[in-house]
N, C-alpha and C positions, 0 to 999 in steps of 0.2 A: 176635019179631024184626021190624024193618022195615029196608025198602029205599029207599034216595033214588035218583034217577038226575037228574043236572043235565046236561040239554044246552048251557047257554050258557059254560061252562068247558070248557079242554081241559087236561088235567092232562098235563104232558109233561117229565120227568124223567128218566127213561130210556126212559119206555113209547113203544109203538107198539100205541095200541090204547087202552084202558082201564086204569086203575091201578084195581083192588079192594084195598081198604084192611079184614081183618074185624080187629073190635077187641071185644074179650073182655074186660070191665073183672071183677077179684074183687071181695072184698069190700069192699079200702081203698079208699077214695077219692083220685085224685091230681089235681093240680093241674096242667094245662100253662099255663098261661097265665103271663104277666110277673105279677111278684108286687113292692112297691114295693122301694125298698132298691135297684133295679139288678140285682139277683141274679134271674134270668128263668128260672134252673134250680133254683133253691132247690127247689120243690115236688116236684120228682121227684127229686133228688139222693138217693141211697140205697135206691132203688123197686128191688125185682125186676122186668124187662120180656124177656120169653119172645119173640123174634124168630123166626118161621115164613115162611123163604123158599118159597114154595110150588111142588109137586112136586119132582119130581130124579131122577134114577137112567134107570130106563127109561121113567118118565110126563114128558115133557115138558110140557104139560100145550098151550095153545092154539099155534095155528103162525099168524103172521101172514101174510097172500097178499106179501109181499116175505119171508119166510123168517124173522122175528125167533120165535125160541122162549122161550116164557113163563117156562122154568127157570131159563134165562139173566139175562132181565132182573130177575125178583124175585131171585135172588141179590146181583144188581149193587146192587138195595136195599137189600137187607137190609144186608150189607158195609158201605155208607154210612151207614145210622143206626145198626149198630150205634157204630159210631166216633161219629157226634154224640152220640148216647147216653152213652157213656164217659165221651166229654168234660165229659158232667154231672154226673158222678159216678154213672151209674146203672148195678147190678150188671145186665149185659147177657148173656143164656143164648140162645145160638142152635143152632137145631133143626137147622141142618146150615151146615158150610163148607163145601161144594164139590156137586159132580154124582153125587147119589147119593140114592138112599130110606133110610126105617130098617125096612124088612123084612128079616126074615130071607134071608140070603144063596143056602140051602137052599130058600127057595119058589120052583119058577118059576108059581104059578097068577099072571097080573094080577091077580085080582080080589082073593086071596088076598092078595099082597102089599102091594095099596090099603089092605087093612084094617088089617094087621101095622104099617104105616106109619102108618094114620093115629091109630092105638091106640096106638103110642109117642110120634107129638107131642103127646099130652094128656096120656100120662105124663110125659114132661118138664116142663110146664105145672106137673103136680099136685107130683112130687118139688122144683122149684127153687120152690115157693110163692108164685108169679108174682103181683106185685099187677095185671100188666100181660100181654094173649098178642095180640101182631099179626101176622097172618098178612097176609102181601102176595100177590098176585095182579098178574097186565094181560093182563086178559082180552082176546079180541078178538071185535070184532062186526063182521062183514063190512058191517052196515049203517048209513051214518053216521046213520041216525037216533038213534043212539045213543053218545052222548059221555060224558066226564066220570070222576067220581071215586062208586062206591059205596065207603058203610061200612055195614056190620051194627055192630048191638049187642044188648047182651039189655035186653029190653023192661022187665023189672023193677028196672033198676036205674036212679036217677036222675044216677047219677055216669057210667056208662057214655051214658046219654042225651048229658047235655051234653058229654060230651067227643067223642061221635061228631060232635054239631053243629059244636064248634067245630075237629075235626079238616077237616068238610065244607065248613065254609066259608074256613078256612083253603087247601084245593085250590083 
């Protein structure tokens, strides 16, 4: 796995803070980019894509020093792509609507239910056969030395490479 971190971009969409973009490519390969014809969704139209608004429930996950909280705003992402998503024709599986984990309702361990949680958004990845799993994140870093837009990807795959680039520099 690697890390970019671009300080000369500010990625600002709904965040306050940091937009963490991780992008988990399978094993199809898909196309985001314009394809000619005009059709600029062609390539993903009929893609499985696994949307992971990240944390919920009782993890909010980072708190901005003006009060934005992280669950809030990847929600408010996720919500938005999944709709542009749609609109491409792409079968859109989201790991949760609203303010809530997928732990067991019976755990009260945190840690306990971090797990429970996070063992069920890769089950859903695995049951809906995701050619696509993005997990959003906006993080925050008290320190502006640190701006911009991370993506992870997995190191071995070349389709995940380039699309994490072209996601990155697309931010």
């Amino acid at each position: 796995m690697r890390v970019w971190f671009f300080s000369g971009r500010q990625v600002l969409w709904w965040a306050l803070g940091c937009l963490t973009l991780g992008v988990f490519l399978g094993t199809n390969g898909i196309a985001l980019l314009p394809v000619a014809g005009g059709n600029a969704h062609r390539g993903i139209s009929g893609r499985t894509i696994v949307i992971d608004a990240g944390h919920g429930g009782v993890d909010p996950g980072a708190v901005s020093a003006a009060g934005a909280i992280e669950k809030e705003i990847t929600l408010q992402i996720a919500k938005e792509l999944e709709y542009l998503l749609k609109r491409a024709a792409v079968y859109v599986v989201m790991v949760r609507h609203g303010d809530y984990d997928l732990a067991d309702s019976s755990e009260t361990n945190l840690l306990n239910r971090k797990r429970q949680d996070l063992s069920k958004r890769v089950l859903i990845a695995k049951e809906a056969n995701a050619d696509l799993y993005i997990s959003i994140h906006a993080n925050y870093f008290p320190s502006p030395r640190w701006s911009g837009a991370q993506t992870f990807y997995y190191e071995g795959s070349a389709e995940s490479q380039h699309l994490a680039r072209t996601l990155q520099t697309e931010l």
